[in-house]
N, C-alpha and C positions, 0 to 999 in steps of 0.2 A: 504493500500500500504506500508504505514512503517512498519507494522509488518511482513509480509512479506518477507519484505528486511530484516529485524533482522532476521529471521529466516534463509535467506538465508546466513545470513553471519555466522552462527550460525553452521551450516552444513560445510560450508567452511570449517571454520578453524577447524573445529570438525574434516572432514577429513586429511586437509592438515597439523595440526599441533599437533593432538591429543586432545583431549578433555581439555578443561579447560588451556589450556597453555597459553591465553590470557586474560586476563582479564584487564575490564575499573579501570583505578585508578583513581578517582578523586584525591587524594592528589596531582595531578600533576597541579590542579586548583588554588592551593596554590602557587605555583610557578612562576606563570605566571604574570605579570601587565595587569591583565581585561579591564584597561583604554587604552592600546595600541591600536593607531588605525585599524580599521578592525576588533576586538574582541567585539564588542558590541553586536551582537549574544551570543556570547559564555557569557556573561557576562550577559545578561539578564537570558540564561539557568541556570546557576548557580547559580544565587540569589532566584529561584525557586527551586532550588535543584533537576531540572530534567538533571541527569548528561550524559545522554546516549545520549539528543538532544544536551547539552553541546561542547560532544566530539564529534558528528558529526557536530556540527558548526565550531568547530576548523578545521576538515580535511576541510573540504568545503574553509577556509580559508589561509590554507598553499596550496590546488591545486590549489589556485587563485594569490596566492599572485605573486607582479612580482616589490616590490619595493627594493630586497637585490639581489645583483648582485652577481655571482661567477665568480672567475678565472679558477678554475678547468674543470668546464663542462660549454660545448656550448650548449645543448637541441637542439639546431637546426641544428646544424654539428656536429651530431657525429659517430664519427667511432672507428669501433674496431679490435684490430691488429689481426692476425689468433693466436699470443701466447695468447692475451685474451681471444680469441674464446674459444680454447684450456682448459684455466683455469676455465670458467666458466662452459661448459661441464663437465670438469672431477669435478669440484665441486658439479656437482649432486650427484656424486656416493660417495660424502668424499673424494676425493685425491684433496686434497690442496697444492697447489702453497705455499710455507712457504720462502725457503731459494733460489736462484740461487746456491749457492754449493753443492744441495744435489738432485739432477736430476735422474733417474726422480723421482716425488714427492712422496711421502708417502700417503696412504690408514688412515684413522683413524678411520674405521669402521661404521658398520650401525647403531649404538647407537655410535654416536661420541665421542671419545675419548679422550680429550682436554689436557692430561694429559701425554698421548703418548711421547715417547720421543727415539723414534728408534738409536738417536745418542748422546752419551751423552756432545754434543756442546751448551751450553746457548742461543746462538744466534739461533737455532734451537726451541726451544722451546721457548724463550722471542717470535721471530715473527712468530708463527704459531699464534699469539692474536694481531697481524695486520690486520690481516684479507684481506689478499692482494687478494685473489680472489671475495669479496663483489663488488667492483667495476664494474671489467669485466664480471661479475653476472648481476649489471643492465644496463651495455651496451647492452648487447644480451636482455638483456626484451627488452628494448626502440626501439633496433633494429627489432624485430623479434616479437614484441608483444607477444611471446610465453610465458603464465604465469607460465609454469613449471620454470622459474629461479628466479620470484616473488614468489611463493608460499616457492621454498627451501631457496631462501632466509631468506625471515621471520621466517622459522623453525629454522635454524642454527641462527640465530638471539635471538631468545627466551632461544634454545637450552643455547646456551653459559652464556646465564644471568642462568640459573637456575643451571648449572656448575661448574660456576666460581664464589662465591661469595664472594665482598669485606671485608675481614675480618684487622683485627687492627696488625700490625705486627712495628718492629724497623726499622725505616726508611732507615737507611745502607743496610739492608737485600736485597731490593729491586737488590742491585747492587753485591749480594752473599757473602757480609762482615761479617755476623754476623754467630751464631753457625746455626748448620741446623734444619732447622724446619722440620715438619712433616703436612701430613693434610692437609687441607686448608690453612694452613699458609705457608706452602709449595707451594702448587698450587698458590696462592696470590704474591709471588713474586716473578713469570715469568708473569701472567696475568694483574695483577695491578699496574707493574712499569709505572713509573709515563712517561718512555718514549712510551713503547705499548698503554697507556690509551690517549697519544696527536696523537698515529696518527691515532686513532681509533675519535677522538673527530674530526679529520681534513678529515678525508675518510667520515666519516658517514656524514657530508655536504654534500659530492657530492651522498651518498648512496640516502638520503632523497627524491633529485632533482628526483632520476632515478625512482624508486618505488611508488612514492608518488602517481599516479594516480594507479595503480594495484590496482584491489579486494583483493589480498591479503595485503594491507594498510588498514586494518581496524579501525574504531576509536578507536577501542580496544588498536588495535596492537598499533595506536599513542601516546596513555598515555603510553604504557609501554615504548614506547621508549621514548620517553621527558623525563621522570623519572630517565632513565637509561644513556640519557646526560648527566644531570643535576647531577649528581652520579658522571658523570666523571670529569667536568669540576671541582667540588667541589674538587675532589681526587686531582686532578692538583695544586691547590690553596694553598693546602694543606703540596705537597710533591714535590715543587719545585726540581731538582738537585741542588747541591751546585755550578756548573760552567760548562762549555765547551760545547758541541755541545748541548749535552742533554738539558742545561738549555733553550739554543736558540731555539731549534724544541719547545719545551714545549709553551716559549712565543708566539711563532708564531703561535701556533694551538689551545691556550685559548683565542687569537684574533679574531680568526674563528671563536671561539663559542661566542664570546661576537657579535660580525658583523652577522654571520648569522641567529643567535636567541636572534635577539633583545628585543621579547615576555617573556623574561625569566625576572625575578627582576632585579637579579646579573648583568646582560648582560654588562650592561656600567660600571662595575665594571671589570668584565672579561677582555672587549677590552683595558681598561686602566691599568691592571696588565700587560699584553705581554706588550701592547706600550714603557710600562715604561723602560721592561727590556731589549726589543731591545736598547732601546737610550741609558741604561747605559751601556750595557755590548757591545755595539758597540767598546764602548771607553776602554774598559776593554781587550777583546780578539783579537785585531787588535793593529799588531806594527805598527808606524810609516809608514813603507815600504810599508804597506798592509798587511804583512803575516799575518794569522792566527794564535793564538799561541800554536796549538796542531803541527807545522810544519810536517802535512800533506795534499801533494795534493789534495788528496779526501776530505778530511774532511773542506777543504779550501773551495774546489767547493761547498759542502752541505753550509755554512755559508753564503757563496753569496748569494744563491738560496734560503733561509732562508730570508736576510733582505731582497732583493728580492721581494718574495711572501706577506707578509707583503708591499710594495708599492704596488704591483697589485692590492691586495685588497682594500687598502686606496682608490688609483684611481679610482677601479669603483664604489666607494661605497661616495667618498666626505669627505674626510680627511685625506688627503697628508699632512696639515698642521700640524700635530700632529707630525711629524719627522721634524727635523731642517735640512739646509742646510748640517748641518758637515756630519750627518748622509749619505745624499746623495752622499757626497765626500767619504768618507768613501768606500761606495760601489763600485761606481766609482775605488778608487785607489787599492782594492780586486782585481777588474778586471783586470787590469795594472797586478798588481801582476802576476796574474794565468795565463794571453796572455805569460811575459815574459818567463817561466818556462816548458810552451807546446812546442810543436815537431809541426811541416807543418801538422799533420795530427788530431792535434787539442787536442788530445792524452796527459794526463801527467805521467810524470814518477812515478814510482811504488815507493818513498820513506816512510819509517814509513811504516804505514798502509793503505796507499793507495790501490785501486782498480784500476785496466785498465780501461779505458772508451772505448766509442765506438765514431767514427766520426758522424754517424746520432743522435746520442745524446748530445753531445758535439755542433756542429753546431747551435742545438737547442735552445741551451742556449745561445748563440749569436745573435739568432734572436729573442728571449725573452731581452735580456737585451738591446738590440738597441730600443727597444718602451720606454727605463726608461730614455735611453741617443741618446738621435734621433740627437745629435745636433755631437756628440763623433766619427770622421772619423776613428780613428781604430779600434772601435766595429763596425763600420758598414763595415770597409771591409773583417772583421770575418765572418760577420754575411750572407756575400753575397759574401761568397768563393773569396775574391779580384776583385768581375766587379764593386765595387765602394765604394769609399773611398779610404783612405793610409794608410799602415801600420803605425806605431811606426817610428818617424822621426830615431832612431840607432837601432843598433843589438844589442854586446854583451851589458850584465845588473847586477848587482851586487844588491838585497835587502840585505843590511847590519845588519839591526835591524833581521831581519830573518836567514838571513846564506845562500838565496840560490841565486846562480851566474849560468849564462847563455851565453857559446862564441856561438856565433851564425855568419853563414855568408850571410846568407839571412832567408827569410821570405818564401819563397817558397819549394814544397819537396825535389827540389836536394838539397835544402841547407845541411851544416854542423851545426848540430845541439850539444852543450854538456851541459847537467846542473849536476850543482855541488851540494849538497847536505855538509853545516857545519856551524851550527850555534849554538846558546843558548840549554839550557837543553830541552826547551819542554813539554807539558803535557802530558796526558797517552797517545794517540796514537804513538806519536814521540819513535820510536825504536829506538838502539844505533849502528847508522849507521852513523855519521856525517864522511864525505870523499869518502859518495857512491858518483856515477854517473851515467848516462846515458849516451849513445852516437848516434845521430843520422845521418846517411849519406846516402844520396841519396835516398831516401824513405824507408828507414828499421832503425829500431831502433836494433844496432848493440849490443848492451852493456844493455838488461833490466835488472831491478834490480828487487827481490827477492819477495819486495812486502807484503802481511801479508797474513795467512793461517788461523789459528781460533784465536777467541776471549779469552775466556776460558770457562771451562766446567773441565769434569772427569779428574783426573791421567792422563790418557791414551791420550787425549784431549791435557792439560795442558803441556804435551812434546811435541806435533806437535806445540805449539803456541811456545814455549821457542826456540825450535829447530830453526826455520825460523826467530827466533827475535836475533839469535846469529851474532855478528859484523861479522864474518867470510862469513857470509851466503850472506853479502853485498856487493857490488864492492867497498872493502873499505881494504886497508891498515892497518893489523894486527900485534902488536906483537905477534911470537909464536903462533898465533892463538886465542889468548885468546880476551874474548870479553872487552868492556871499559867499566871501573867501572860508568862512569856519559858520558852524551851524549853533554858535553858542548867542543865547537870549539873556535879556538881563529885565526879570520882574521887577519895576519900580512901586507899582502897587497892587493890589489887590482887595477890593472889598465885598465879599460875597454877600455882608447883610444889610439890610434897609428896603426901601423904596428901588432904589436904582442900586445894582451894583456896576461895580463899575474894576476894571483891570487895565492899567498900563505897563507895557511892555517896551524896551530896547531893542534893534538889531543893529548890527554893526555900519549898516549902509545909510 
């Protein structure tokens, strides 16, 4: 009967993923603590050196296991949007979901292309190795039992390891600082920035959850992939970013891998590298006020969402104690922050390099952060469109250590809504815009601001980003038109109470 089944898997994968493309790696036995409980199978296989009953003890192990909780996937309520549908589909055929600005998606051919680069936008190419369509890939398996999405999963899975190979490159490069490589060294960093490699370490968690029971999860397939975690997690470790959002996703998703693959040596080494650096850098990247110190909206909301996630996990998993009270204040007064700064429609303004959001996303996060602060009346009457709780006892709000001020005359859409944008210099996000605004009345945002258009990338690229990051391009008070040599504001006044409030501001021009 066992041979059999090897033979049948044998034919499998021979069809579905080409001959020889998986293969059992025991040195992934290596990596593992055998002594972990439930591994006592697998550990007796391998003291025998029969490696093949080995790794079928191990799968046997991870479809059983049910002691590591996720925040990401329910298994038992799940569902999938018709845009996942959508992405998972056309990812049979290779057109990947990569960017939302680059609609509709690009084709990367029948011998995938990974290297493709139809637009020459960084951001383009850095997350086409997100892999943002794997996901909605195993929604539709779990949903549909159809193993056509398990099968092209695993292929594009192998695929990309045999592609993309980690080679040794200057750590700056990662981030396009250094002169330009060629080769692999080239390919290596867009593929193996240290930021695509955490949220592939943080997606491939919930990947695991969806696929793991499919005949296309063979024990084969399993060591290659533990190997090829374990590869990332180590990269991570490794190639830390030196500050800002980058370093925060990276902690928060070497967490993940320390929490969800406790099996590994490193694991409690792992989860206590992120812990660490959330706690420090909590205190590091958060003024006083709340703000975030790249002063952008968007990038504010990720950082929430970021310490965040990091609690959900703690929570279901039995280690909230590991973050100290400040830390939870901390978060808490982020939120404060980002409530005072939105519009009725939950919406924040486009400064720096912000992104629009959306209302049923935005909501979301309201009714995510009300389960951290259940006790907090004005997240919960975010969280539940105002049928309970109360808002924020005032309206208008000044964060000073940040620079951004809010006249506000209610809390509801006909309000009168205006945030000011002028504060400190800021980090790379923060463009030189201090004196935009928004303005909001009667449920329209009458005054949007400009917002960010690319990253960087080509020449050609590099002007669309410079152009849209020009002071002029802002609702902002220019000399001449010329842009401001440094982005630092100087509050002269501020009076949030009375009749009139009233704020004056400096800019250098």
């Amino acid at each position: 009967m066992k041979l059999a089944k090897y033979i049948f898997a044998l034919l499998f994968v021979g069809i579905s993923l080409g001959a020889g493309a998986q293969e059992l790696r025991k040195g992934v036995f290596d990596l593992l603590n055998l002594d972990y409980p439930g591994l006592e199978k697998v550990k007796a296989s391998c003291e025998k050196e029969a490696w093949e009953d080995a790794a079928e003890a191990l799968l046997e192990y991870y479809r059983n296991r049910t002691t590591i909780k996720h925040p990401d996937i329910d298994l038992n309520h799940l569902t999938i949007s018709e845009t996942e549908q959508k992405w998972a589909d056309d990812a049979l055929e290779h057109t990947f979901f990569v960017h939302k600005g680059y609609q509709p998606s690009y084709n990367y051919g029948k011998d995938i292309n990974w290297e493709y680069w139809p637009v020459q936008d960084n951001e383009l190419r850095w997350q086409l190795h997100r892999h943002k369509w794997f996901t909605p890939m195993g929604k539709a398996y779990r949903l549909s039992g159809d193993e056509k999405y398990a099968k092209e999963w695993a292929f594009q899975y192998m695929d990309w390891i045999k592609k993309n190979p980690l080679v040794k490159i200057n750590k700056d490069d990662y981030e396009m600082k250094g002169k330009a490589a060629e080769g692999e060294a080239e390919n290596a960093r867009f593929a193996w920035r240290p930021l695509e490699v955490s949220h592939r370490l943080q997606d491939q968690t919930s990947q695991f959850q969806l696929f793991i029971t499919s005949p296309s999860f063979t024990p084969e397939f399993l060591t290659e992939f533990l190997l090829n975690y374990h590869k990332h997690a180590v990269h991570i470790l490794q190639n830390y970013s030196d500050q800002g959002n980058h370093l925060l996703f990276e902690a928060q998703r070497i967490m993940y891998a320390g929490v969800f693959f406790p099996e590994f040596k490193e694991a409690a080494a792992w989860r206590k590298s992120g812990i660490d650096i959330l706690n420090r850098e909590i205190g590091v990247q958060v003024y006083e006020d709340g703000g975030q110190f790249e002063l952008d909206p968007h990038y504010h909301l990720a950082a929430i969402n970021i310490f965040c996630k990091a609690l959900y996990l703690a929570d279901m998993n039995g280690f909230r104690n590991e973050f100290p009270q400040k830390y939870m204040d901390t978060v808490e007064n982020m939120i404060m922050f980002y409530l005072n700064i939105c519009f009725p429609d939950y919406t924040n303004p486009c400064f720096s390099d912000a992104k629009l959001g959306d209302y049923k996303s935005e909501l979301a996060n309201y009714r995510d952060w009300v389960t951290l602060f259940p006790d907090s009346e004005w997240i919960r009457y975010y969280a539940t469109e105002g049928r309970e709780g109360a808002p924020l006892p005032y309206l208008s709000h000044g964060s000073l250590a940040s620079g951004f001020f809010t006249f506000r005359s209610g809390w509801k859409k006909d309000a009168a809504v205006m945030v000011v944008k002028a504060g400190p210099k800021g980090e790379w996000h923060c463009q030189p815009d201090n004196g935009t605004f928004e303005f909001w009345f009667n449920g329209k945002n009458l005054f949007p601001d400009s917002g960010a258009y690319v990253y960087a990338g080509s020449d050609e690229v590099m002007k669309l980003r410079n152009w849209f990051r020009q002071t002029r391009v802002h609702n902002t008070l220019t000399l001449d038109g010329r842009n401001f040599e440094t982005t630092q504001s100087v509050t002269k006044l501020w009076q949030p109470e009375g009749r009139e409030q009233i704020l004056v501001t400096e800019n250098p021009s």
